[in-house]
C-alpha positions in Angstrom: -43.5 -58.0 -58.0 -46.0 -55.4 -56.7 -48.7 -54.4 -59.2 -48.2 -50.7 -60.3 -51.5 -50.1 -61.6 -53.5 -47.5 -60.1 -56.2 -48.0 -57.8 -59.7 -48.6 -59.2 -61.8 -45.5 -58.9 -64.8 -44.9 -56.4 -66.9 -43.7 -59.7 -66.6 -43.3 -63.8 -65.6 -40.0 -65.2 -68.5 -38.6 -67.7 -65.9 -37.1 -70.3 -69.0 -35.0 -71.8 -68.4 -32.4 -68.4 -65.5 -31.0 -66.9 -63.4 -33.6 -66.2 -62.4 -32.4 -62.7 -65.7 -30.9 -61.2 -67.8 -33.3 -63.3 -70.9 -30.4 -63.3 -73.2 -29.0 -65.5 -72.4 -25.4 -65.2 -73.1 -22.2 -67.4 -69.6 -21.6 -68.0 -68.1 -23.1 -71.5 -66.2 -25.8 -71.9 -62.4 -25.7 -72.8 -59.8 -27.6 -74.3 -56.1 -27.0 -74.6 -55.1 -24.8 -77.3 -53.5 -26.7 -80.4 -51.0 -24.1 -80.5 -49.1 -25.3 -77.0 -46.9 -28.3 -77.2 -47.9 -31.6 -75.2 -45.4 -30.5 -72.5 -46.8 -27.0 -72.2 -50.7 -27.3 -72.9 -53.3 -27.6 -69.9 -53.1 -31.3 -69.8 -49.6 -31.5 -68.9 -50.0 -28.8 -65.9 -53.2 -30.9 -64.5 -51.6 -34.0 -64.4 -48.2 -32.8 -63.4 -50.1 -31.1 -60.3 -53.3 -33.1 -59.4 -50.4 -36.0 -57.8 -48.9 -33.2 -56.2 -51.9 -31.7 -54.3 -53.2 -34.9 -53.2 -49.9 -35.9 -51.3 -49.9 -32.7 -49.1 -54.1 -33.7 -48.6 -54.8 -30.3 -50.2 -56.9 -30.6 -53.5 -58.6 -27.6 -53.9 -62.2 -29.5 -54.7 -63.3 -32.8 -54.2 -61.6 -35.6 -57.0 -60.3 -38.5 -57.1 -57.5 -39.1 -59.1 -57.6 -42.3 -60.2 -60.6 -41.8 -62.0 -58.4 -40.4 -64.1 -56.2 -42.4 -64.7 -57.2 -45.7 -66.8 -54.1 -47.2 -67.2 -51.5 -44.9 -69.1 -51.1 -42.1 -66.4 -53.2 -38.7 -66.0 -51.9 -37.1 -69.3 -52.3 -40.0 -71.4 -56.0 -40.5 -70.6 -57.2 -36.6 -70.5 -55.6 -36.6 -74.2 -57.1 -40.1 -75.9 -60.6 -39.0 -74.2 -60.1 -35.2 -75.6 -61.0 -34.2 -72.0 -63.0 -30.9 -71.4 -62.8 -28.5 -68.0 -63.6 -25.1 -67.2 -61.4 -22.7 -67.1 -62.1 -21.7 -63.5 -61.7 -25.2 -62.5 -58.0 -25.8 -64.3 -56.4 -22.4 -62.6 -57.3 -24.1 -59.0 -54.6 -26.3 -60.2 -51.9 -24.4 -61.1 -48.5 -23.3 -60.0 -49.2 -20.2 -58.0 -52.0 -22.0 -56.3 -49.8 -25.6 -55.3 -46.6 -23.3 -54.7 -49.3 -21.7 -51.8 -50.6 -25.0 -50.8 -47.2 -25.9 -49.9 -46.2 -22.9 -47.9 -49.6 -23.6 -45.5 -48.6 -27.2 -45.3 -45.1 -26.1 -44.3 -46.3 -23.2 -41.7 -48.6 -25.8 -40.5 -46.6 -28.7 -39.6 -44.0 -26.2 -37.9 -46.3 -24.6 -35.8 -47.4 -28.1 -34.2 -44.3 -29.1 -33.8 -43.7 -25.8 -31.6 -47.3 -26.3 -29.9 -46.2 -30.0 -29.2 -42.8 -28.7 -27.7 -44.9 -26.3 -25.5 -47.6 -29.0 -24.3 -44.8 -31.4 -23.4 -42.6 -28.6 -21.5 -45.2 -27.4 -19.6 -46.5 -30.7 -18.5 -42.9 -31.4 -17.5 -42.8 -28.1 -15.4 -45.2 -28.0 -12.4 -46.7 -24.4 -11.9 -46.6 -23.5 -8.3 -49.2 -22.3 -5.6 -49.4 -18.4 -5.4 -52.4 -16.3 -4.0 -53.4 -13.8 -6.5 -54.1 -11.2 -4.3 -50.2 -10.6 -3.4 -48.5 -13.0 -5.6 -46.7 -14.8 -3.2 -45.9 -18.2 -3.7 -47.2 -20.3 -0.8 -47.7 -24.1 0.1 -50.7 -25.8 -0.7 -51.3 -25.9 3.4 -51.3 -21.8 3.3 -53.8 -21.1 1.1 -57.6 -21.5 0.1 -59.2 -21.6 -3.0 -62.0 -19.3 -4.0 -65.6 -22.2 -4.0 -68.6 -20.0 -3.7 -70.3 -18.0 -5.9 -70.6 -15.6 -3.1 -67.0 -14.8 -2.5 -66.7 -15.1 -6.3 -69.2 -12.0 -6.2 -67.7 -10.2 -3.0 -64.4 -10.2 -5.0 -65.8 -8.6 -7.9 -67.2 -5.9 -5.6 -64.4 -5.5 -4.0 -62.3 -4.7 -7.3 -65.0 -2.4 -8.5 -65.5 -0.1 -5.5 -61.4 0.5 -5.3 -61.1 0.6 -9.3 -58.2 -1.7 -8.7 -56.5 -2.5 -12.0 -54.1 -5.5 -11.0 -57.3 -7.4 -9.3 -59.7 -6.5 -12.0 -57.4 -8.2 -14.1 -57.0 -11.6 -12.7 -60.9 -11.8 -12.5 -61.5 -10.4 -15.7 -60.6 -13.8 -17.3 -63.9 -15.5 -16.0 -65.4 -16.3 -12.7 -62.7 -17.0 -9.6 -64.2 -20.6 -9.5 -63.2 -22.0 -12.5 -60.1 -20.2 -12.3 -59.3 -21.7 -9.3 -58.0 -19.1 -7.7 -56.4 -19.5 -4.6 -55.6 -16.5 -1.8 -54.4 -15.8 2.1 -57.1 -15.0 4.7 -55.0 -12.6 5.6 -55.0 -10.8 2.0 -58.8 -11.6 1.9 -59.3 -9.7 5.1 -57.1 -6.6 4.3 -59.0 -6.9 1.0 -62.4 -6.3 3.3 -60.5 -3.5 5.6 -59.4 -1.5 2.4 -63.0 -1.2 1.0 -64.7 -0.9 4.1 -62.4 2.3 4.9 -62.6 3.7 0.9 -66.4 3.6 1.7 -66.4 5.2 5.1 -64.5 7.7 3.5 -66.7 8.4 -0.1 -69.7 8.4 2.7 -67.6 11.1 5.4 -66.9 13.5 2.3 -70.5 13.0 1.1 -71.6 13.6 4.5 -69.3 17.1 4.5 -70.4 18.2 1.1 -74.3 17.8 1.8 -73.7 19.6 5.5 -71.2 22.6 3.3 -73.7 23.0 1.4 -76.6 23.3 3.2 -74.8 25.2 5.7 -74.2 28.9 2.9 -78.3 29.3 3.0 -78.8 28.5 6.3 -76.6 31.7 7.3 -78.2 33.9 4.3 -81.2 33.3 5.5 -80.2 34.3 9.4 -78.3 37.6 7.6 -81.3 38.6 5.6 -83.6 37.9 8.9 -81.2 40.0 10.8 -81.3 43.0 8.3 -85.4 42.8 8.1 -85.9 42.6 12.1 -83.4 45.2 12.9 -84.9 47.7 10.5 -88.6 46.3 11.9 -87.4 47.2 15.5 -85.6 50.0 14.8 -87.8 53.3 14.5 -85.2 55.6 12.6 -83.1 54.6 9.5 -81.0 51.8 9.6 -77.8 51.9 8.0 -75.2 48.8 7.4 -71.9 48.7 7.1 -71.5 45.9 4.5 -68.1 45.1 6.2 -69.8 43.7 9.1 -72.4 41.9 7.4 -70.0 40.3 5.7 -67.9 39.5 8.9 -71.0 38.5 10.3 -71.9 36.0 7.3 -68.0 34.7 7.9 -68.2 34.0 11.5 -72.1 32.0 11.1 -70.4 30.2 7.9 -67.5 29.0 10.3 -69.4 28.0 13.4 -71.6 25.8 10.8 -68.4 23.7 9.7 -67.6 25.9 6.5 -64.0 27.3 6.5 -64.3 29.8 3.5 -63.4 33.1 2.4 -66.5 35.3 2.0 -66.9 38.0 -1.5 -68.1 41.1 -0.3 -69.4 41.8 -3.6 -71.0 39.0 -4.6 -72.7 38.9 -0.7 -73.9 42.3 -2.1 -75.4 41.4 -5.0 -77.5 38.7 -3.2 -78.7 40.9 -0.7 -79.7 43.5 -2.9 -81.7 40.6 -5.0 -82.7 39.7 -1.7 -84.4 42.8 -0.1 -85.4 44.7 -3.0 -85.9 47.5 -0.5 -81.7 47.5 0.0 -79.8 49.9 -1.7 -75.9 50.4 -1.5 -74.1 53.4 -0.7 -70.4 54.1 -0.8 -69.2 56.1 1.8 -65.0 56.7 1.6 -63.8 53.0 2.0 -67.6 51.8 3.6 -70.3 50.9 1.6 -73.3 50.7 3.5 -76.4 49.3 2.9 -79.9 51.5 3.9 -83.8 51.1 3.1 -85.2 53.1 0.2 -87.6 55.7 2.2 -90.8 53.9 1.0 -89.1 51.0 3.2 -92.2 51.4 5.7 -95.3 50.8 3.4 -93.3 47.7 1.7 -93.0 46.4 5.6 -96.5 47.2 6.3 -97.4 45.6 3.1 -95.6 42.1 4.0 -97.1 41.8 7.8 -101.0 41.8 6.4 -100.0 38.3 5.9 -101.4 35.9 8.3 -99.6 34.2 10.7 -101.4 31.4 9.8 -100.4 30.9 5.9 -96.7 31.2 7.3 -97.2 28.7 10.2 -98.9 26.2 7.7 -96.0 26.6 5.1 -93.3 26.1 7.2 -94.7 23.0 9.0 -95.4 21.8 5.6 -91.3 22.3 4.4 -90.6 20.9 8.0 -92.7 18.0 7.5 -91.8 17.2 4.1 -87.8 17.4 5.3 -88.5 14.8 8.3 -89.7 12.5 6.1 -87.6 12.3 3.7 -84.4 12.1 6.0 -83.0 8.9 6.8 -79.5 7.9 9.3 -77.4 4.9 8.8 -75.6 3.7 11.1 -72.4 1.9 10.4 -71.2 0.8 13.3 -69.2 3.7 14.6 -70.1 7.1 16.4 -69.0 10.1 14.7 -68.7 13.5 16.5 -71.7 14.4 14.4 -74.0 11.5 14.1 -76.1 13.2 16.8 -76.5 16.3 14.1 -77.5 13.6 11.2 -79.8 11.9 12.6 -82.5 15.0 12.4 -82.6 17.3 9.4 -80.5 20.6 9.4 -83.4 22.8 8.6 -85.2 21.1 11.7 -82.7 22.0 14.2 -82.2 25.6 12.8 -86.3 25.6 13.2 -85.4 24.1 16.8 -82.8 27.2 17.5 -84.6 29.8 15.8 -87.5 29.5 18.5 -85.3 28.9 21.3 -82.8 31.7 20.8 -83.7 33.8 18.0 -83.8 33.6 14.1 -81.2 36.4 13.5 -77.4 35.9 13.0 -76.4 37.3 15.9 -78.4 34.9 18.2 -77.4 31.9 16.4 -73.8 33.4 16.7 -74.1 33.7 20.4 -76.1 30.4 21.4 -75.3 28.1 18.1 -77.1 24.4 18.2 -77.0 23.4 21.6 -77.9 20.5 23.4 -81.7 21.3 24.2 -81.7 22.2 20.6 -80.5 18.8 19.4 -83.0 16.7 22.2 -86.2 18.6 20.9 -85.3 18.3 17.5 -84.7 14.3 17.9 -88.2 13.9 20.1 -90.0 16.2 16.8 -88.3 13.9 14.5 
């Protein structure tokens, strides 16, 4: 017959503590009311439920139950010992707290079961070959598999310059590596082709947007040279019509690269903010634009200048310009990769002493060849 007794405890239970955390605490020691029946009192719950926590393994602190046990079961030893416990320490084992126990044991053992179903059905299914770049499926013969950490970072460049959401995704779960990630040349090279022609073309609109707008006070400046010399040259009083200024403006703005539609208004303003000696008339339909009658003395005033401060300042601008610019060259001749390589305000230096610094001239003549090859040998 097998022996029934319980198992021999790893330690003694010092019945002057709590009988379950066996500590010297400041909270007070408790016994069961007298009022309770043996069936009902705190005794009967702890040795009802101290069995049942320690077959699902989930005591809520460290005890061994047989050392409470000495022969005549649980109950029968807490009540011949009179058996103290804190109060804190007997609601760890009551109802509420095993009925919870049991639910976690319960969700537990289902949800490996399910992860065990998983493990073993995907290890039955074999996951096959596709390259992440199209998500075709492939044989093993078809593709290649990502191995350096410089394609690795070439991908990741790739996905960032074309803000592409799909292949930021697939890398965004760690490096391509240990992902083992696996791709067609071919996809790989149209990869390459697609950013290379996203950055020709962020470069070719940053390349029109510099020359646009560079190219609105190039032709002021002609316009408001044009207004000065012809009054300089002129010996009577020279009247515009601001109609063909601002045809004039239009026609400089389009041979520069720059279809827009000019404000006559706003063209006015500047010119009057321009040449403080410019004041507008309106005439019918015509506004025209004439010197004030002191416009001599103001002229007379601005030539004691020396030639020499203006030569120095403008070779310093000049200087300043060619050393700051700098051409790439990408591999390809654009139409105007002549007209990059030397700065704008160089070659309308260049064709300002060749042909003439007022709008019309640069209308007539433009940047021409010559202008270009003495503009490249100064550079």
């Amino acid at each position: 017959m097998a022996d029934s007794s319980p198992a021999p405890a790893k330690w003694q239970t010092d019945w002057s503590k709590c009988c379950l955390c066996q500590k010297e605490t400041q909270e007070v020691l408790k016994a069961p009311p007298t009022r309770y029946s043996s069936d009902q009192d705190g005794y009967s719950m702890i040795s009802m439920n101290i069995p049942l926590f320690y077959e699902i393994n989930d005591l809520p602190i460290i005890l061994d139950p047989a050392r409470l046990d000495e022969g005549g079961g649980i109950d029968e030893t807490l009540r011949q010992n009179k058996a103290m416990y804190h109060q804190s320490c007997r609601l760890l084992f009551n109802n509420t707290k095993l009925d919870r126990a049991k639910k976690r044991r319960a969700q537990n053992s289902n949800r490996g079961d399910c992860q065990t179903k998983m493990r073993r059905a995907h290890e039955g299914q074999k996951s096959p070959l596709a390259c992440f770049l199209c998500n075709t499926e492939a044989p093993a013969s078809e593709l290649r598999q990502v191995m350096t950490m410089q394609l690795n970072q070439r991908l990741n460049e790739c996905a960032k310059a074309l803000n592409d959401g799909k292949l930021l995704a697939a890398l965004s779960g760690g490096d391509a590596i240990a992902q083992e990630l696996k791709y067609h040349v071919t996809c790989l090279t149209n990869l390459y082709n697609r950013e290379r022609a996203f950055l020709r073309t962020i470069k070719r609109q940053a390349r029109e947007q510099t020359h646009e707008h560079n190219a609105y006070p190039q032709a002021f400046s002609e316009l408001v040279i044009y207004i000065v010399e012809t009054k300089s040259c002129s010996e009577g009083l020279s009247v515009f019509r601001l109609a063909d200024l601002v045809n004039l403006y239009q026609q400089r703005l389009e041979q520069l690269g720059v279809e827009t539609t000019v404000n006559a208004t706003r063209l006015k303003d500047r010119l009057l903010a321009e040449v403080p000696e410019l004041e507008a008339h309106k005439q019918g339909k015509n506004i025209l634009l004439a010197f004030k009658c002191d416009v001599g003395s103001a002229l007379s005033q601005a030539c004691e200048y020396k030639d020499a401060m203006i030569l120095g300042k403008a070779a310093k601008i000049l200087r300043a310009q060619m050393l700051n610019h700098k051409a790439s060259l990408d591999g390809t001749f654009h139409d105007i990769c002549i007209e990059e390589a030397v700065p704008s305000s160089l070659l309308q230096f260049v064709g300002m002493i060749e042909h003439g610094a007022d709008i019309k001239s640069q209308l007539s003549f433009g940047a021409s060849k010559t202008d270009l090859a003495i503009a490249q040998l100064l550079q």
